[in-house]
C-alpha positions as a Python dict, from the first residue, in 0.01 Angstrom:
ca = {
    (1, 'X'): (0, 0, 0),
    (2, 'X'): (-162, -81, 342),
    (3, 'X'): (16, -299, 577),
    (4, 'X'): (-67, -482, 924),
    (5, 'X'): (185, -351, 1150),
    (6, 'X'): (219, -527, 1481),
    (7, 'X'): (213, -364, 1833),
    (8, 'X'): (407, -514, 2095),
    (9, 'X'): (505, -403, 2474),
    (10, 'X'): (868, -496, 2519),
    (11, 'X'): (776, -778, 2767),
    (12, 'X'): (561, -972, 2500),
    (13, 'X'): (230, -907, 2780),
    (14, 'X'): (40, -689, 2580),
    (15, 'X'): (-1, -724, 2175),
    (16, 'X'): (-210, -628, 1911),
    (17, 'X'): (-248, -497, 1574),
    (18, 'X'): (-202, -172, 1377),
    (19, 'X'): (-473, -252, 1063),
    (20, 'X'): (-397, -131, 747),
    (21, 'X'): (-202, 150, 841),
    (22, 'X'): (-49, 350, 522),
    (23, 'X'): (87, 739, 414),
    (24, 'X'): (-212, 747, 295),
    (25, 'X'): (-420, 730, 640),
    (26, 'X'): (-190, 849, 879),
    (27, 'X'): (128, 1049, 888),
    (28, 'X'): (446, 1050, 1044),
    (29, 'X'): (564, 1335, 1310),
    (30, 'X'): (826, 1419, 1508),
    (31, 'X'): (731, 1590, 1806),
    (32, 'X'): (952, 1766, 2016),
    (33, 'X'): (723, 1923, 2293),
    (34, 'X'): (820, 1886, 2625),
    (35, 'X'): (488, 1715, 2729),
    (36, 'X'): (611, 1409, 2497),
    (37, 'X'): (986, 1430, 2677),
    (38, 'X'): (846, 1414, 3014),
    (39, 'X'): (578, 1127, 2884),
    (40, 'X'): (918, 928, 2824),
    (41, 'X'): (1088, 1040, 3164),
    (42, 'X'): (761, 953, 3317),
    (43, 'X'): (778, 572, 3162),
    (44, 'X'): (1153, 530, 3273),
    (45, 'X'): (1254, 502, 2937),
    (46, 'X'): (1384, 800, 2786),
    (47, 'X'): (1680, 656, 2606),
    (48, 'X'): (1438, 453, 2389),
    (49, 'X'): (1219, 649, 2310),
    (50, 'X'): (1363, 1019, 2226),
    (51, 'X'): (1540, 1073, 1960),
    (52, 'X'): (1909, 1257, 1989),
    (53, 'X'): (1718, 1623, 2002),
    (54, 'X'): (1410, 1485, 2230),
    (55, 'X'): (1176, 1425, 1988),
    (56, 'X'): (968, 1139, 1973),
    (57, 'X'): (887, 931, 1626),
    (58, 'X'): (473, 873, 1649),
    (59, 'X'): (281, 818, 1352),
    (60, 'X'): (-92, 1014, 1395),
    (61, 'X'): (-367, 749, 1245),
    (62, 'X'): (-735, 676, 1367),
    (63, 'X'): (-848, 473, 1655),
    (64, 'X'): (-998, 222, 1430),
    (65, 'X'): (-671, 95, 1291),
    (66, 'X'): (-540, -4, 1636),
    (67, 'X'): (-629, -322, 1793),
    (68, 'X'): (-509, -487, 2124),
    (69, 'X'): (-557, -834, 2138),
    (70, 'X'): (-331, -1023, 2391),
    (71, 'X'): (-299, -799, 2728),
    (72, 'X'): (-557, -527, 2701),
    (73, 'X'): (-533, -587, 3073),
    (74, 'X'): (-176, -435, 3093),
    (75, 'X'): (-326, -109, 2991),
    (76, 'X'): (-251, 193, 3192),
    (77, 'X'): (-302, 554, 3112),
    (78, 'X'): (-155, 860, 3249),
    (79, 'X'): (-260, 1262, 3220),
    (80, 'X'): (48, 1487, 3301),
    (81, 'X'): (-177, 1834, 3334),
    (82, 'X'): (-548, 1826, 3399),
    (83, 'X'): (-653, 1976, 3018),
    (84, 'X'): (-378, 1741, 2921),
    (85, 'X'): (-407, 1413, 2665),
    (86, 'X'): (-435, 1093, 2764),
    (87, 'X'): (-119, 886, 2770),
    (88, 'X'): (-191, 571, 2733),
    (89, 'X'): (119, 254, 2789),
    (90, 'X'): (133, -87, 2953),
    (91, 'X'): (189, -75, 3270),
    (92, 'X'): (340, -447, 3278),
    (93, 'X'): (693, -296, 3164),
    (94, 'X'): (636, 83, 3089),
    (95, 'X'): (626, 25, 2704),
    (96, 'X'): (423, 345, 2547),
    (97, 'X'): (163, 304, 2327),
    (98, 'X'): (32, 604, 2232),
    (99, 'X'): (-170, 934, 2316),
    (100, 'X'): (-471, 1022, 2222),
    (101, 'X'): (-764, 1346, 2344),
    (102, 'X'): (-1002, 1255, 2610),
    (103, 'X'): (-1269, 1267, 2409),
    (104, 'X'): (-1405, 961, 2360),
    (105, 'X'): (-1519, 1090, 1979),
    (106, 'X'): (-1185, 1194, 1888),
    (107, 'X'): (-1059, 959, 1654),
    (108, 'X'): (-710, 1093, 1656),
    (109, 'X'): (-423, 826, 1832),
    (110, 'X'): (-53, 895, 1782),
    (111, 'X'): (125, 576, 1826),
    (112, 'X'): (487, 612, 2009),
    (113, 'X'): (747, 442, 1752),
    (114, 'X'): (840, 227, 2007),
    (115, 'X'): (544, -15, 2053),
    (116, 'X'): (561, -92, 1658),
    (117, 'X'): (707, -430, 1619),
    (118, 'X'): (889, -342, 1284),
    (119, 'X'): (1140, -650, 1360),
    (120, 'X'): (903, -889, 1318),
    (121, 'X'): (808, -744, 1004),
    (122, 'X'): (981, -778, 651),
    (123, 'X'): (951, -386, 618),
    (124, 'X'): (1121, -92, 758),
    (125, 'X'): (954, 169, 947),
    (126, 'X'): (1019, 377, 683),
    (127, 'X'): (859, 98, 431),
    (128, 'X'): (548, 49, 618),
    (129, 'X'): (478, 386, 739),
    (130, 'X'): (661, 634, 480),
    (131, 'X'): (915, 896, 533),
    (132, 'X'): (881, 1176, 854),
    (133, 'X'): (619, 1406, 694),
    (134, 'X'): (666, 1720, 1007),
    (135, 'X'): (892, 1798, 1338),
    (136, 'X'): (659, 1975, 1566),
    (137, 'X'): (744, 2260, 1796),
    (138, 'X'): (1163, 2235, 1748),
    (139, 'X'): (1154, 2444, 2037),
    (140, 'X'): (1137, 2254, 2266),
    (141, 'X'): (1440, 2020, 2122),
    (142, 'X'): (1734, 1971, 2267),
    (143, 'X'): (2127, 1948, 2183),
    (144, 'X'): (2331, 2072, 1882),
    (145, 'X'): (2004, 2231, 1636),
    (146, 'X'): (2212, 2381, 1351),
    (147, 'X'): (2109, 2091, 1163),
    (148, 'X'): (1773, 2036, 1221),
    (149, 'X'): (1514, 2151, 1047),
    (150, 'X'): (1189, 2136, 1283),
    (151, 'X'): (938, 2395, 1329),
    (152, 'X'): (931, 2606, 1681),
    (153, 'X'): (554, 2531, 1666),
    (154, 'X'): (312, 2348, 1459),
    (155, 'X'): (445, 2338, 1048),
    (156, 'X'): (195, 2415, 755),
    (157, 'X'): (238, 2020, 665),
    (158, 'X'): (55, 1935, 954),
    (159, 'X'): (-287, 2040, 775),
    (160, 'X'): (-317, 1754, 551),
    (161, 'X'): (-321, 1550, 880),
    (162, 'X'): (-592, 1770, 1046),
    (163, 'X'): (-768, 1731, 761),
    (164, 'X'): (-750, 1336, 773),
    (165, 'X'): (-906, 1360, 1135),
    (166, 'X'): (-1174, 1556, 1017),
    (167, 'X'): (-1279, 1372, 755),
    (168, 'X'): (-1215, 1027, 1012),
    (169, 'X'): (-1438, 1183, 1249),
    (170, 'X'): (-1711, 1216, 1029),
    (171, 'X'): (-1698, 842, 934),
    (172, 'X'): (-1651, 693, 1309),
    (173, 'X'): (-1299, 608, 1287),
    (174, 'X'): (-1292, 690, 1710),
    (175, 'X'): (-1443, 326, 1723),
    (176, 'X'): (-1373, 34, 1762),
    (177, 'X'): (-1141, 184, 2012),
    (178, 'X'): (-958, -23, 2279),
    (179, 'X'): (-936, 264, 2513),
    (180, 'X'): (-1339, 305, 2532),
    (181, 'X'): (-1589, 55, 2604),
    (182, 'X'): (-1914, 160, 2366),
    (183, 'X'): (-2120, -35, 2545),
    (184, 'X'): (-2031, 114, 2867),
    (185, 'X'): (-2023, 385, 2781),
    (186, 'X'): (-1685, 474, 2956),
    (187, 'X'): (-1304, 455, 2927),
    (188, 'X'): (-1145, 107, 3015),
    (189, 'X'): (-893, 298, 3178),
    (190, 'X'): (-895, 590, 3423),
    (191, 'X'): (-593, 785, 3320),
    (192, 'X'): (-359, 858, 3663),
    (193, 'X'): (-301, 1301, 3688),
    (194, 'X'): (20, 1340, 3796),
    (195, 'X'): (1, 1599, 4123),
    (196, 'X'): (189, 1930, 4037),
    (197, 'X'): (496, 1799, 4260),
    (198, 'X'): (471, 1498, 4035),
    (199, 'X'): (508, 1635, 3694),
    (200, 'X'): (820, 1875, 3893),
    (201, 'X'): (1004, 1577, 3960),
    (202, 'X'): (921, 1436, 3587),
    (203, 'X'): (1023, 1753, 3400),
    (204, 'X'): (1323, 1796, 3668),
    (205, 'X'): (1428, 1422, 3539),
    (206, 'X'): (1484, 1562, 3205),
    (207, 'X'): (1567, 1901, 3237),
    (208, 'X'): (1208, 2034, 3036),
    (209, 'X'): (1091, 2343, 2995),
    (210, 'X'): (887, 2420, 3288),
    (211, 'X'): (557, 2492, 2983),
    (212, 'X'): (457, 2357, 2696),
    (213, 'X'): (224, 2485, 2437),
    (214, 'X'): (116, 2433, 2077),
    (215, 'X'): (48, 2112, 1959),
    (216, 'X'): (86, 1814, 2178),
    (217, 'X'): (91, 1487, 2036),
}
């Protein structure tokens, strides 16, 4: 069943709307990179946001599903590495929101667990969004790992996802989008690169892995 699941920043500024969001048309991933842990060092808010092994809870949907409708002028977007995605938060209290490619035709988002106002709802996270479908590059993760069961890079269940995005792409799902103004022809937005001395200091906050690679979400 699809369900409206609100988005919040955890000032009440910015708010909005994830439409008719599902198992179905989006999935649930863990991500461990360390691109996502320095994304939460970055914000100031690492204890909400990663999980007891440094992963962080997104769930991957389309850009058409998202809405922002109270706040859109709290937005704030940040690139940690030049070829890197765009980050996108509110910069009225550091709440993330989600990341997405620069590519304004991508229609891939992958919203950051913590924007998703779940309390306000009558369902779990669990209920609205279904079960964790993937961990992504385990690697990366940190503390006792001889329970979990994450793979170092990207897992075979990713594909159905990939799959999704292709088949969203083809159909337009990258708009509406309220990261890119069609009629400008430009993002809202223009995402802050961290300097090299800048992303040292972030990774250095959280004791990363000086690279990442595979799939960053």
């Amino acid at each position: 069943m699809k369900v409206d699941v609100p988005i919040r920043c955890s000032c009440g500024a910015l708010s909005g709307v994830a439409h008719g969001v599902s198992p179905k048309n989006g999935s649930r991933v863990v991500c461990y990179c360390d691109d996502c842990q320095s994304f939460a060092h970055f914000l100031g808010r690492a204890d909400e946001i990663l999980d007891a092994h440094a992963g962080t809870d997104v769930f991957s949907t389309t850009l058409a599903h998202l809405e922002i409708n109270e706040g859109a002028d709290q937005i704030a977007c940040v690139r940690l590495k030049p070829d890197g995605m765009f980050r996108w938060y509110a910069g009225c209290c550091r709440t993330p929101i989600g990341n997405t490619f620069p590519s304004p035709k991508s229609p891939f988002i992958s919203v950051v667990h913590s924007c998703m106002d779940h309390a306000s709802d009558i369902r779990s996270r669990d209920e609205a969004l279904g079960p964790i479908r993937s961990r992504a590059n385990g690697r990366f993760a940190k503390g006792d790992l001889s329970t979990l069961e994450a793979h170092p890079r990207i897992p075979l269940s990713m594909l159905p996802l990939v799959a999704k995005l292709f088949v969203a792409k083809l159909r337009g799902e990258y708009s509406p989008s309220p990261f890119f103004d069609d009629e400008k022809g430009e993002f809202r937005v223009a995402p802050h690169a961290l300097s090299e001395a800048e992303l040292r200091q972030v990774r250095s906050a959280g004791g990363e892995h000086a690279n990442s690679g595979g799939y960053d979400t």
